[in-house]
CHARMM-style PDB file with segment names, atoms N, HN, CA, C and O in Angstrom:
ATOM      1  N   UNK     1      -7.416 -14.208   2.437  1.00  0.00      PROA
ATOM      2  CA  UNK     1      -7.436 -15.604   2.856  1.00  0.00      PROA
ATOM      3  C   UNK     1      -6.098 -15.947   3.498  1.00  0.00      PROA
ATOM      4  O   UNK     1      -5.087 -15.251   3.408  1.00  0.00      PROA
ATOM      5  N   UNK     2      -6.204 -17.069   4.140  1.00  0.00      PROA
ATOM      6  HN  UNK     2      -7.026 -17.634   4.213  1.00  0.00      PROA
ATOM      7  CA  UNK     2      -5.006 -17.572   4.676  1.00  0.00      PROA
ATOM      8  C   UNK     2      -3.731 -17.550   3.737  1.00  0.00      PROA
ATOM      9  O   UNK     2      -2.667 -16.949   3.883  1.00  0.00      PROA
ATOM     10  N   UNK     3      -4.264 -18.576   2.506  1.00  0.00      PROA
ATOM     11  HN  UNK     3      -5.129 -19.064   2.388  1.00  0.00      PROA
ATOM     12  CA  UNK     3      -3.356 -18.736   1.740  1.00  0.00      PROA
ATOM     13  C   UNK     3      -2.649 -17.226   1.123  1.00  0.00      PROA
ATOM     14  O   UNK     3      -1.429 -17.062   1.162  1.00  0.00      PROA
ATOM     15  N   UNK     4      -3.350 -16.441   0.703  1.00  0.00      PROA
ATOM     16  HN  UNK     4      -4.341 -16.574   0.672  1.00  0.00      PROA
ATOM     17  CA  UNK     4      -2.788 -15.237   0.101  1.00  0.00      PROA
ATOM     18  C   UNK     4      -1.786 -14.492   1.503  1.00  0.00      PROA
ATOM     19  O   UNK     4      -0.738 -13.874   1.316  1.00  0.00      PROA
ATOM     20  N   UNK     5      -2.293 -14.692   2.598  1.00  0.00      PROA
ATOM     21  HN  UNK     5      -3.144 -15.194   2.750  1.00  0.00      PROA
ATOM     22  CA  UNK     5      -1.512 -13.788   3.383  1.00  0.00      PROA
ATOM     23  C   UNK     5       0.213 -14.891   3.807  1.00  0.00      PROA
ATOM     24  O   UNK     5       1.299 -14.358   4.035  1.00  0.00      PROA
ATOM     25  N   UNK     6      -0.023 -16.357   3.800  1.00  0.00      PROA
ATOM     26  HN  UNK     6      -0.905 -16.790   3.614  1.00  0.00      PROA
ATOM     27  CA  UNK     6       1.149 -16.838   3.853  1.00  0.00      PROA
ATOM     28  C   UNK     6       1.894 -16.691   2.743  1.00  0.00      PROA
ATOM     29  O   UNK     6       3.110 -16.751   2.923  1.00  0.00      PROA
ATOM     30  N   UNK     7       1.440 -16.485   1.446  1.00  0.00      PROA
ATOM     31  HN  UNK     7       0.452 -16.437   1.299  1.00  0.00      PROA
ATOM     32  CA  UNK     7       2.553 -16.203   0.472  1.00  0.00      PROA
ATOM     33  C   UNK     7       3.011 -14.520   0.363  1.00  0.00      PROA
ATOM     34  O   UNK     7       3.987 -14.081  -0.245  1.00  0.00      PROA
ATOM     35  N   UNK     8       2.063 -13.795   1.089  1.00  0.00      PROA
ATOM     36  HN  UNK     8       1.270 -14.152   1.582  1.00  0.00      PROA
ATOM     37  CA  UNK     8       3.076 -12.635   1.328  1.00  0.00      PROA
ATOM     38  C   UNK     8       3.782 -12.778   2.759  1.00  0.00      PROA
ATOM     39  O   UNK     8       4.595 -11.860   2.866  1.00  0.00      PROA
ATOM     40  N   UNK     9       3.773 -13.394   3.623  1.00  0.00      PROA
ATOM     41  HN  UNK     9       3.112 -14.140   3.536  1.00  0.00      PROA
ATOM     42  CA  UNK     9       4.717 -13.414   4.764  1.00  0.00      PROA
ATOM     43  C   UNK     9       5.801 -14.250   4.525  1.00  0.00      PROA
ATOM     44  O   UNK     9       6.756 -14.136   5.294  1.00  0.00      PROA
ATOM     45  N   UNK    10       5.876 -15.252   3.422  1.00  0.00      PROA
ATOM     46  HN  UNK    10       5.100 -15.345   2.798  1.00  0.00      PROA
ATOM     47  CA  UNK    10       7.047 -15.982   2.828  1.00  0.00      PROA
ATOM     48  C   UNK    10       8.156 -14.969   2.429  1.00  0.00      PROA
ATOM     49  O   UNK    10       9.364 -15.001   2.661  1.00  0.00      PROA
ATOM     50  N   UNK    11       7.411 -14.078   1.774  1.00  0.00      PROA
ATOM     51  HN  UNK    11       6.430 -14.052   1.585  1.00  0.00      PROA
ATOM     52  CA  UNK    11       8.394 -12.989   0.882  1.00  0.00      PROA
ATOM     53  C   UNK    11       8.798 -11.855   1.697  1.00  0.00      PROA
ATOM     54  O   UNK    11       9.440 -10.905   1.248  1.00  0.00      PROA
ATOM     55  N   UNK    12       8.433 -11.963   2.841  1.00  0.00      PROA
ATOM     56  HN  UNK    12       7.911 -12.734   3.206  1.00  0.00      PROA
ATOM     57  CA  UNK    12       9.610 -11.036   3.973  1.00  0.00      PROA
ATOM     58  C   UNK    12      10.171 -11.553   4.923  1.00  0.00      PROA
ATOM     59  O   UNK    12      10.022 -12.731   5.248  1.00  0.00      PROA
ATOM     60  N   UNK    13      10.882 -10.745   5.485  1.00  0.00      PROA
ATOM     61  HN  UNK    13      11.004  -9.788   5.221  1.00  0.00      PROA
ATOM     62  CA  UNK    13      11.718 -10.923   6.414  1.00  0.00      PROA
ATOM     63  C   UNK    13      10.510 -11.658   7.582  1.00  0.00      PROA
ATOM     64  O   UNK    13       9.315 -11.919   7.445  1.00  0.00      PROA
ATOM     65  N   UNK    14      11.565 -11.847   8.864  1.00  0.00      PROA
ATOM     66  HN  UNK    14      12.536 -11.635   8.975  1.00  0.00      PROA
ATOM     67  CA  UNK    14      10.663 -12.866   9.503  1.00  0.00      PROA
ATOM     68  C   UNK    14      10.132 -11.517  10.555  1.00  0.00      PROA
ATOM     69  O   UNK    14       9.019 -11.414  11.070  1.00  0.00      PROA
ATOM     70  N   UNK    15      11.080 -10.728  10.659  1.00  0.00      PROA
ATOM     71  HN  UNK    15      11.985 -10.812  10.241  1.00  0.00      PROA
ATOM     72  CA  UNK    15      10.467  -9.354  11.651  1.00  0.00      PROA
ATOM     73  C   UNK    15       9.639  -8.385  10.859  1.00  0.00      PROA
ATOM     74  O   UNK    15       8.717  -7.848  11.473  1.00  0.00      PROA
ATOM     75  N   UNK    16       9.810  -8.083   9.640  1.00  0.00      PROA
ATOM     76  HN  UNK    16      10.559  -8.519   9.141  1.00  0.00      PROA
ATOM     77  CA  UNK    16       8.748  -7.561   9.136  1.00  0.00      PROA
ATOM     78  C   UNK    16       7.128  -8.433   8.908  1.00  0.00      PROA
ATOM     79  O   UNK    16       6.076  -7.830   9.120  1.00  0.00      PROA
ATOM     80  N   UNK    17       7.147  -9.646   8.534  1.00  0.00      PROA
ATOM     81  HN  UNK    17       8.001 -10.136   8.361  1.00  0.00      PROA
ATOM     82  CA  UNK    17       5.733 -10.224   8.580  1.00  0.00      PROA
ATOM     83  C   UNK    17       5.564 -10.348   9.759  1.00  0.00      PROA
ATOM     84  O   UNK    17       4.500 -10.906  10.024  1.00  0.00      PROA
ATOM     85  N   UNK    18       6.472  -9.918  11.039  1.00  0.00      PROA
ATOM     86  HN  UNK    18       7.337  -9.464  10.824  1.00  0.00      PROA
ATOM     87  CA  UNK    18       5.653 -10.372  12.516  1.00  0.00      PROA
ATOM     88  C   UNK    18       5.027  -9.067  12.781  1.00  0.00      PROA
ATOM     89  O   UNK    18       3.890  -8.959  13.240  1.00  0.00      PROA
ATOM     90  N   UNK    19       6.025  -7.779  12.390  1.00  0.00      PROA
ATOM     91  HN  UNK    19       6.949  -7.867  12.017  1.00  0.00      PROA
ATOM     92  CA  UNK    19       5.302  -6.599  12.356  1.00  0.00      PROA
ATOM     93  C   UNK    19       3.742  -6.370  11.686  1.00  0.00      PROA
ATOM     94  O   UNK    19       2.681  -5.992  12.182  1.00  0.00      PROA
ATOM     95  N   UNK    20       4.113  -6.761  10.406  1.00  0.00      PROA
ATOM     96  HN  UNK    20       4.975  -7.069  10.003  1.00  0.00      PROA
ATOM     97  CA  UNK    20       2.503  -6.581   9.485  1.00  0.00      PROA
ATOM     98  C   UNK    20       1.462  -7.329   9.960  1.00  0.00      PROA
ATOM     99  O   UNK    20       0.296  -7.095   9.641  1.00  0.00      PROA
ATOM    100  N   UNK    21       1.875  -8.440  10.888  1.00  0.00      PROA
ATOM    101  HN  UNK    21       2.821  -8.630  11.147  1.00  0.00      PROA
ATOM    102  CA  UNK    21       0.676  -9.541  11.347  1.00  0.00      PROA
ATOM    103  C   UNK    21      -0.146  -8.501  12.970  1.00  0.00      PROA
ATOM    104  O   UNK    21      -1.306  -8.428  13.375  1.00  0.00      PROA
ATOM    105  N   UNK    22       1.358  -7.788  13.539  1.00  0.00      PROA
ATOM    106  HN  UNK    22       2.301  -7.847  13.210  1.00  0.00      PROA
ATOM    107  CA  UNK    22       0.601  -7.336  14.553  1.00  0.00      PROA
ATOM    108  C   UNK    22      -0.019  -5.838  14.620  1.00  0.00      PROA
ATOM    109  O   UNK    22      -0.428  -5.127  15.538  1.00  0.00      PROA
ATOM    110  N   UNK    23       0.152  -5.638  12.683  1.00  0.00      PROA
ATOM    111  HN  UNK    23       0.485  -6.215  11.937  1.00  0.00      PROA
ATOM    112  CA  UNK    23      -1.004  -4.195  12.471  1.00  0.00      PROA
ATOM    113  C   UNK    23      -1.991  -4.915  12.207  1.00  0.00      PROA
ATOM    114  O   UNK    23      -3.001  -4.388  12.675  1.00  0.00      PROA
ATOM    115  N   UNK    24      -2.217  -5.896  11.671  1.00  0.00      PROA
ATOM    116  HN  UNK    24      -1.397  -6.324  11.291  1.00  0.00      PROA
ATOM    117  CA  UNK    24      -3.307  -6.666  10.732  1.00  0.00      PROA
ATOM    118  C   UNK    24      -4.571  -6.638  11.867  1.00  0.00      PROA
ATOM    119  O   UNK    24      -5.725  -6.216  11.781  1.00  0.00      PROA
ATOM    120  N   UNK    25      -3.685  -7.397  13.164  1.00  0.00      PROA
ATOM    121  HN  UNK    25      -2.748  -7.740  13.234  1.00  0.00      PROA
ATOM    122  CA  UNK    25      -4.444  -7.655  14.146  1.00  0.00      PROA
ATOM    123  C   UNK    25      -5.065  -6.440  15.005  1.00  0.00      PROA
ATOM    124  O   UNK    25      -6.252  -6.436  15.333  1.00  0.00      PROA
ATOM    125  N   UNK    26      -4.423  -5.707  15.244  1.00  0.00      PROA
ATOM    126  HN  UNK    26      -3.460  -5.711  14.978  1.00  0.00      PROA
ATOM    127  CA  UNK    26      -4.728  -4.210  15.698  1.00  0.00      PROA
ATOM    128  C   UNK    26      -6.014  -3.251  15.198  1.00  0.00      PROA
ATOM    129  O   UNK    26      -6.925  -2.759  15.865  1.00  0.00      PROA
ATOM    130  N   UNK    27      -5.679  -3.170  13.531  1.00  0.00      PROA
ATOM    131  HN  UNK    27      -4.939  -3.570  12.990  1.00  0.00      PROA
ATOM    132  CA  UNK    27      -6.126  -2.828  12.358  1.00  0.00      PROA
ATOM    133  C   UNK    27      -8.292  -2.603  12.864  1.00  0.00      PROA
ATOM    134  O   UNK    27      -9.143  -1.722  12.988  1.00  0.00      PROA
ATOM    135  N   UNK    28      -8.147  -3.942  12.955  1.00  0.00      PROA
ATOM    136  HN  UNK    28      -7.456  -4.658  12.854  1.00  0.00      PROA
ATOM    137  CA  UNK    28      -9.702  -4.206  12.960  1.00  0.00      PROA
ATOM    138  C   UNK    28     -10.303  -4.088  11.722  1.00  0.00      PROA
ATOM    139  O   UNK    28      -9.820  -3.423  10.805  1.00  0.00      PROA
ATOM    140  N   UNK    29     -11.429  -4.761  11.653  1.00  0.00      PROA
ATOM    141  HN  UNK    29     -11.822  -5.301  12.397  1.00  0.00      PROA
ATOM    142  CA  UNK    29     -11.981  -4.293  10.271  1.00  0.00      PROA
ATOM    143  C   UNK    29     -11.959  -3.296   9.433  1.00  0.00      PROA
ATOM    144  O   UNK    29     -11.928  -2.119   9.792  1.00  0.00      PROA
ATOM    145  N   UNK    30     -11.978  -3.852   7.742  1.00  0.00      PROA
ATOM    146  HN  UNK    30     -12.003  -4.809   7.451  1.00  0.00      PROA
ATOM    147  CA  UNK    30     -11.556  -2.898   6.920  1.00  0.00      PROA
ATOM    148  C   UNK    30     -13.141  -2.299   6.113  1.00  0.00      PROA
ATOM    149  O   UNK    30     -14.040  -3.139   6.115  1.00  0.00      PROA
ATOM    150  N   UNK    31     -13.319  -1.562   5.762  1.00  0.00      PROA
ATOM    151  HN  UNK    31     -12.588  -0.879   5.761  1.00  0.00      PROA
ATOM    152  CA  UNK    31     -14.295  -1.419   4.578  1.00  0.00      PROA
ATOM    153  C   UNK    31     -13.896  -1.994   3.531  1.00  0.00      PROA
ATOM    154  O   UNK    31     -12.797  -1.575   3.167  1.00  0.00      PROA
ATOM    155  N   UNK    32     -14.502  -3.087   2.648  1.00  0.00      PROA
ATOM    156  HN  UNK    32     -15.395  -3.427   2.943  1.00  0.00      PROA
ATOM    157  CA  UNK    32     -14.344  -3.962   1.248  1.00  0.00      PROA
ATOM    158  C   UNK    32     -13.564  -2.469   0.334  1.00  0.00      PROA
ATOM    159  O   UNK    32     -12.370  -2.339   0.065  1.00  0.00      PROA
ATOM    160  N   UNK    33     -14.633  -1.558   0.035  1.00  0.00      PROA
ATOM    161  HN  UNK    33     -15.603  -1.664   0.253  1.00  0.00      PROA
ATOM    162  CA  UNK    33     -13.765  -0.432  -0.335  1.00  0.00      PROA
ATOM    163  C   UNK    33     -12.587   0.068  -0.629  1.00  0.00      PROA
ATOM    164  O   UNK    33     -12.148   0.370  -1.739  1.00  0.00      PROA
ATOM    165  N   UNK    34     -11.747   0.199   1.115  1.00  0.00      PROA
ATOM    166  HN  UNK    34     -12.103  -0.046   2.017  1.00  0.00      PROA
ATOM    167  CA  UNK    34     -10.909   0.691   1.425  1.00  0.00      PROA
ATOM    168  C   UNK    34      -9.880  -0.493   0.834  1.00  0.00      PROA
ATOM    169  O   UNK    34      -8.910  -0.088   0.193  1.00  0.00      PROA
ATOM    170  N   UNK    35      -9.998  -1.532   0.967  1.00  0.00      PROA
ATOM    171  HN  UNK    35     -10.786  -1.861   1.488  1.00  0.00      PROA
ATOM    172  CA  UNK    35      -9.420  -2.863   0.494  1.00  0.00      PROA
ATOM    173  C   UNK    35      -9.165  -3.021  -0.744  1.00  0.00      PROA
ATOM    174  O   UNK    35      -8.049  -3.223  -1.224  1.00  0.00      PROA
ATOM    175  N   UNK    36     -10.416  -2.916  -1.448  1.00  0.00      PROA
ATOM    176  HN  UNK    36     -11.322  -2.751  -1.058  1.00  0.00      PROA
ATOM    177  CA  UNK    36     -10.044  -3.023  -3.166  1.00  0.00      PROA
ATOM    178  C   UNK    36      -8.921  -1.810  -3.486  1.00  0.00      PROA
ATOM    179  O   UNK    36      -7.769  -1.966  -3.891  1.00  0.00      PROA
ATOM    180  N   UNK    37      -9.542  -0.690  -3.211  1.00  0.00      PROA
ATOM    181  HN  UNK    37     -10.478  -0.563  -2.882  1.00  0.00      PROA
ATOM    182  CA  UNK    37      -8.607   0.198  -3.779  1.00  0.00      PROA
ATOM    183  C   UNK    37      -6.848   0.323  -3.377  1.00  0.00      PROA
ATOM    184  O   UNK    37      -5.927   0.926  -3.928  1.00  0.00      PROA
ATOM    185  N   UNK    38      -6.921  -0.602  -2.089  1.00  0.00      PROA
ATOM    186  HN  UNK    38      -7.670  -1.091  -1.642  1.00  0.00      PROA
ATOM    187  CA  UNK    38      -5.533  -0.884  -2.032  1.00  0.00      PROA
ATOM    188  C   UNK    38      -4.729  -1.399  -2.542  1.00  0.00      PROA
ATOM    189  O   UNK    38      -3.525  -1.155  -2.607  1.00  0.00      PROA
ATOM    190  N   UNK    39      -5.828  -2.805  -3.301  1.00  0.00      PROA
ATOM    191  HN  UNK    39      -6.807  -3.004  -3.249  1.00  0.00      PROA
ATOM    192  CA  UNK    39      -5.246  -3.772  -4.157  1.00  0.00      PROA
ATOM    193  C   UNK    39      -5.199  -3.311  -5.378  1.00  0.00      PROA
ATOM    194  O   UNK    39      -4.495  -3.968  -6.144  1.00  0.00      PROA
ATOM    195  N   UNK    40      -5.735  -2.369  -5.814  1.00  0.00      PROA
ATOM    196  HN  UNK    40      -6.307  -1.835  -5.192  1.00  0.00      PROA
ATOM    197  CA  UNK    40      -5.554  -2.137  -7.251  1.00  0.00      PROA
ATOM    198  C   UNK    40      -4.427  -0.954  -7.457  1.00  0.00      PROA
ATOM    199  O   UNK    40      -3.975  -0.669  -8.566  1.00  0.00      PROA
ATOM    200  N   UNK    41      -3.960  -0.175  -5.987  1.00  0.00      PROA
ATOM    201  HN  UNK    41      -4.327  -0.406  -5.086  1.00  0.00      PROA
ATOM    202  CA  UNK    41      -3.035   0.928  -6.142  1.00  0.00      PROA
ATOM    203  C   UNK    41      -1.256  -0.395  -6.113  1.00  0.00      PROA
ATOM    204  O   UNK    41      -0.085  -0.215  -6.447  1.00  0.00      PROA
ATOM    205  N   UNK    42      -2.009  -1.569  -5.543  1.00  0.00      PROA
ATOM    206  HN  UNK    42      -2.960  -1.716  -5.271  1.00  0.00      PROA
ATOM    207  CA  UNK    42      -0.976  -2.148  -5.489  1.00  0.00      PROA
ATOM    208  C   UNK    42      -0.277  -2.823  -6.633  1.00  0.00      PROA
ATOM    209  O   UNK    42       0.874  -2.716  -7.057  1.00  0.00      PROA
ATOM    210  N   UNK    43      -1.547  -3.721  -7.102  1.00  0.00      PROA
ATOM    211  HN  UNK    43      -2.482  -3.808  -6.757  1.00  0.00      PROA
ATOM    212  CA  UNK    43      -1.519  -4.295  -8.931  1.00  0.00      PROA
ATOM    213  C   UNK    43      -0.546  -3.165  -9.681  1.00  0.00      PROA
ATOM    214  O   UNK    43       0.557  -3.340 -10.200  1.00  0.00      PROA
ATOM    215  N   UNK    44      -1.402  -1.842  -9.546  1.00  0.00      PROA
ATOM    216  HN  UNK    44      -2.298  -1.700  -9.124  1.00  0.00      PROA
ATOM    217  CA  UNK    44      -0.542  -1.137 -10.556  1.00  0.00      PROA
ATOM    218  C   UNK    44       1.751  -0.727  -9.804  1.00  0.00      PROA
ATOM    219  O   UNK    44       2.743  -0.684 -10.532  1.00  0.00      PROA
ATOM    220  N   UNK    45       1.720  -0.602  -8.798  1.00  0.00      PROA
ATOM    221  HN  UNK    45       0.914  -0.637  -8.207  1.00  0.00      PROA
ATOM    222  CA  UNK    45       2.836  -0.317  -8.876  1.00  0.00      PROA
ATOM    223  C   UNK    45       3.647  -1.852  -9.252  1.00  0.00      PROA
ATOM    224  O   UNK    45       4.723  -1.935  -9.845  1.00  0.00      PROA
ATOM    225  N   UNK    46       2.945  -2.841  -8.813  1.00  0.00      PROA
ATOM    226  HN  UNK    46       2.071  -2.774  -8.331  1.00  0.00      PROA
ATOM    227  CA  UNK    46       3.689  -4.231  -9.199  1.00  0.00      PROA
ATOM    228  C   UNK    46       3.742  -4.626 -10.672  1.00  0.00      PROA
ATOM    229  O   UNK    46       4.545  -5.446 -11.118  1.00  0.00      PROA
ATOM    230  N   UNK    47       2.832  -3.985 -11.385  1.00  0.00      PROA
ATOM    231  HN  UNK    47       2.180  -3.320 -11.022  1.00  0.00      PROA
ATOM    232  CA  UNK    47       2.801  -3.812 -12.813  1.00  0.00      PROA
ATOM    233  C   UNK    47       4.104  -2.820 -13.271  1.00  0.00      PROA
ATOM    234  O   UNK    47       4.842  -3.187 -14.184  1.00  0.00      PROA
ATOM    235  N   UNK    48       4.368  -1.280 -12.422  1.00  0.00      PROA
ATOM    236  HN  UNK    48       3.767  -0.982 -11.680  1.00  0.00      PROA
ATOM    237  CA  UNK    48       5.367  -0.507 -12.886  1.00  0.00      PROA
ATOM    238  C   UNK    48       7.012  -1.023 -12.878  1.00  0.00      PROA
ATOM    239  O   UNK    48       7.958  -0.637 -13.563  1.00  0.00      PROA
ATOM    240  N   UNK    49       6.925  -2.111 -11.750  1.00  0.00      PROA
ATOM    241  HN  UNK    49       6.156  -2.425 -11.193  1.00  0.00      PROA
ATOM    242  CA  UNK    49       7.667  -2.455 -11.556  1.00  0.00      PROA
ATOM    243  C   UNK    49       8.399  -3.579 -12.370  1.00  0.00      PROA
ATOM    244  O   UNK    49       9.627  -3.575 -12.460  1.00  0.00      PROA
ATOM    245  N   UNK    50       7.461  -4.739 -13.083  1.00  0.00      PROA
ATOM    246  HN  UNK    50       6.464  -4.743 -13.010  1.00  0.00      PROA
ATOM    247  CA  UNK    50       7.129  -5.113 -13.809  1.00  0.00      PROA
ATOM    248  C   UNK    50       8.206  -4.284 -15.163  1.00  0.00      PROA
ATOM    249  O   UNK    50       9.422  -4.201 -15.336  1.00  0.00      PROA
ATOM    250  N   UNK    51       7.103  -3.835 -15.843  1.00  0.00      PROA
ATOM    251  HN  UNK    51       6.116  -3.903 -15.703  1.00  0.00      PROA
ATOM    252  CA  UNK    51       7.729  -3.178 -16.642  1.00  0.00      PROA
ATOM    253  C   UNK    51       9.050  -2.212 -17.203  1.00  0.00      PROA
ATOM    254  O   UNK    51       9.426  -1.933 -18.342  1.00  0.00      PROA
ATOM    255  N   UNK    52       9.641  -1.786 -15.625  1.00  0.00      PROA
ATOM    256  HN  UNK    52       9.336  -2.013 -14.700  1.00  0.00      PROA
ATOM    257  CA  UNK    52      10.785  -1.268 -15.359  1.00  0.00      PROA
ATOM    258  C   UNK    52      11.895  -2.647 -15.455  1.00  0.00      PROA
ATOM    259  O   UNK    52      12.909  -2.436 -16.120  1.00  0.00      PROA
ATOM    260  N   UNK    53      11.823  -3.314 -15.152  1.00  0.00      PROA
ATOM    261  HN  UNK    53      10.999  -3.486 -14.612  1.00  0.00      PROA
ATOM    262  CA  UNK    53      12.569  -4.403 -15.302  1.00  0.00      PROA
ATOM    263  C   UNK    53      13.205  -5.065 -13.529  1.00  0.00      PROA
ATOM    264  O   UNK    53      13.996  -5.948 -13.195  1.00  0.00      PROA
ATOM    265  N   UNK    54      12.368  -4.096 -12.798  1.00  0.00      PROA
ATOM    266  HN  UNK    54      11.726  -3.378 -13.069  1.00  0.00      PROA
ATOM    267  CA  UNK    54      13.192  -4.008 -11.087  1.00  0.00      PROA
ATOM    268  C   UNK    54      12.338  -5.821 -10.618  1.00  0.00      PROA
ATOM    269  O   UNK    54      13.052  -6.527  -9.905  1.00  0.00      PROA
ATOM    270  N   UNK    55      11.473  -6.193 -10.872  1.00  0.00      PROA
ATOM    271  HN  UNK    55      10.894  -5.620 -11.451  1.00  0.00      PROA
ATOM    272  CA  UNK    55      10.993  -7.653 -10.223  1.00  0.00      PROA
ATOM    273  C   UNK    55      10.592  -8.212 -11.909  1.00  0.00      PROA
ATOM    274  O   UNK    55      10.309  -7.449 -12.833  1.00  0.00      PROA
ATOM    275  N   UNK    56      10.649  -9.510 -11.984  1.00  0.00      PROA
ATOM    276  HN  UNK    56      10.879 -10.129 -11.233  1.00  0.00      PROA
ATOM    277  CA  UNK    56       9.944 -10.661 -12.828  1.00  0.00      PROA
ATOM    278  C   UNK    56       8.851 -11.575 -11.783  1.00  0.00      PROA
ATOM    279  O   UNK    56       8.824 -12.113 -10.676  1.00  0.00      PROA
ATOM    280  N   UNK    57       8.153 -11.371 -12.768  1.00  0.00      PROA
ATOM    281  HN  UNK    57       8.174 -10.933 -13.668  1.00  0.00      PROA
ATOM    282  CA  UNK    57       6.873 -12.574 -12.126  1.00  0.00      PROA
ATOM    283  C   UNK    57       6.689 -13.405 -13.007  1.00  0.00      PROA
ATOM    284  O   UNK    57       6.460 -13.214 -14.202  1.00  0.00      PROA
ATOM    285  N   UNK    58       6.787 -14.374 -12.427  1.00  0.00      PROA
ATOM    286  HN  UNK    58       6.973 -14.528 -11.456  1.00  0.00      PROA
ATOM    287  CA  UNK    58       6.881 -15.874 -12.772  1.00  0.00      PROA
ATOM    288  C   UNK    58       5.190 -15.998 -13.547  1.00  0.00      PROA
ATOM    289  O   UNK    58       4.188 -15.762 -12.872  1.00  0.00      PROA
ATOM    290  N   UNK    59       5.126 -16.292 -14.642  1.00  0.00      PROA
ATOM    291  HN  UNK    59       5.940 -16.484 -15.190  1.00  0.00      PROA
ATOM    292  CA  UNK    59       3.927 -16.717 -14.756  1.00  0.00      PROA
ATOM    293  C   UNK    59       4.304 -17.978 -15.802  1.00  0.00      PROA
ATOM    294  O   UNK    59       5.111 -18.178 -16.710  1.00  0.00      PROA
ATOM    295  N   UNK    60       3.057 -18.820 -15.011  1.00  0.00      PROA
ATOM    296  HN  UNK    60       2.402 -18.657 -14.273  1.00  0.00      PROA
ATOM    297  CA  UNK    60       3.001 -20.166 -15.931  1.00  0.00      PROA
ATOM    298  C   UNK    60       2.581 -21.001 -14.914  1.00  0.00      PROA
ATOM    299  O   UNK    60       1.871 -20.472 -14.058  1.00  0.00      PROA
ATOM    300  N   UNK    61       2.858 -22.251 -14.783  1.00  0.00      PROA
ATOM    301  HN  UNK    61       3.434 -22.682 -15.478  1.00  0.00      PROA
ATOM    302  CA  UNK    61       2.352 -23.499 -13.999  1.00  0.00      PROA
ATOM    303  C   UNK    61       3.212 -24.005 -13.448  1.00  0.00      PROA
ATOM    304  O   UNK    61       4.270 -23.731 -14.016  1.00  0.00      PROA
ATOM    305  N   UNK    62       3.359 -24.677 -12.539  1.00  0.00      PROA
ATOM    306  HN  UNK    62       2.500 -24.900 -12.078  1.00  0.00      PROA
ATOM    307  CA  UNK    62       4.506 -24.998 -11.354  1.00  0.00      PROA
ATOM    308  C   UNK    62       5.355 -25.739 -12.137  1.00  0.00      PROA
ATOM    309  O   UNK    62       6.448 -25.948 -11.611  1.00  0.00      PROA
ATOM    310  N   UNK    63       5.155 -26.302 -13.469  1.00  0.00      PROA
ATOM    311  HN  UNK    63       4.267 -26.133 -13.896  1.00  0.00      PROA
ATOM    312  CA  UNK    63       6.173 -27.310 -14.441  1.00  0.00      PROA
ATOM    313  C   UNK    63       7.032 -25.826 -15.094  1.00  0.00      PROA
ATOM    314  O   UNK    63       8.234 -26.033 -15.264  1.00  0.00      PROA
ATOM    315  N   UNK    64       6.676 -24.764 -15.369  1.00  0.00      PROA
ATOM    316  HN  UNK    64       5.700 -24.596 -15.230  1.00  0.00      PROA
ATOM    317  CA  UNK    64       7.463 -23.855 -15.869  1.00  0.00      PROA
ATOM    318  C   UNK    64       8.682 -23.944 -15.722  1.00  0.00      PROA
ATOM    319  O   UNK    64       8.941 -23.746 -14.535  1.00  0.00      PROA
ATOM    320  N   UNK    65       9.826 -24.195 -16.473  1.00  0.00      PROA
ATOM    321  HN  UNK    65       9.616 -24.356 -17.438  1.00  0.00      PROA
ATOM    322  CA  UNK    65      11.248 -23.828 -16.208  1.00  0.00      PROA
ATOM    323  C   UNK    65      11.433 -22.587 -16.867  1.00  0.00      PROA
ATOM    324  O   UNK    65      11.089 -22.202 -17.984  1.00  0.00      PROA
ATOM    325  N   UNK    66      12.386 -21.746 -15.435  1.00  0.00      PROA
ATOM    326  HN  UNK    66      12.665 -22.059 -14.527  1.00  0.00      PROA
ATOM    327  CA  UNK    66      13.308 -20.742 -15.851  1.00  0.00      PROA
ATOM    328  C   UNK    66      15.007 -20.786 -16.085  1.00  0.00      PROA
ATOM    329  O   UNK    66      15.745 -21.743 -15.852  1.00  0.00      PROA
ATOM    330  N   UNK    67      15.290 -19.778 -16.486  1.00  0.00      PROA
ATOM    331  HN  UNK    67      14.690 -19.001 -16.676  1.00  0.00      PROA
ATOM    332  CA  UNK    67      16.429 -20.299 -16.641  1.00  0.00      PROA
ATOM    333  C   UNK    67      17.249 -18.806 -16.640  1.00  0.00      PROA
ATOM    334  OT1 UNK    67      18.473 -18.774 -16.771  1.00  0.00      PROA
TER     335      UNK     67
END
C-alpha cells in the first residue's frame, strides 16, 4: 500500500528511496508468492536484529513515551 511504502521511504536516504522507487517501477509485477516470502525472510532478519540489540522497535501507541 501507499502507506506502508511511505514509511519505508521515510527511513532512507532521499537517493536510496528514489533508487528503490525506480526498481519498484521497472520491477513489474510480482507473484503474491514471491512477495510473502520476502516479507517473512524480512520479519525474520528484523526480528535477529531485534534481538541482537543492533535496532529497537518501538511498540505501543503513539502516547508511548521513551526515554
Amino acid at each position: 500500500s501507499e502507506e506502508v511504502n511511505e514509511r519505508i521511504f521515510k527511513n532512507m536516504s532521499k537517493r536510496a528511496a528514489e533508487m528503490l522507487r525506480e526498481e519498484i517501477q521497472y520491477m513489474g509485477p510480482v507473484r503474491l508468492r514471491d512477495v510473502e516470502e520476502a516479507q517473512q525472510r524480512i520479519v525474520q532478519i528484523i526480528r535477529r536484529l531485534d534481538e541482537a540489540g543492533e535496532i529497537i522497535i518501538a511498540r505501543g501507541g503513539e502516547d508511548a513515551i521513551l526515554i
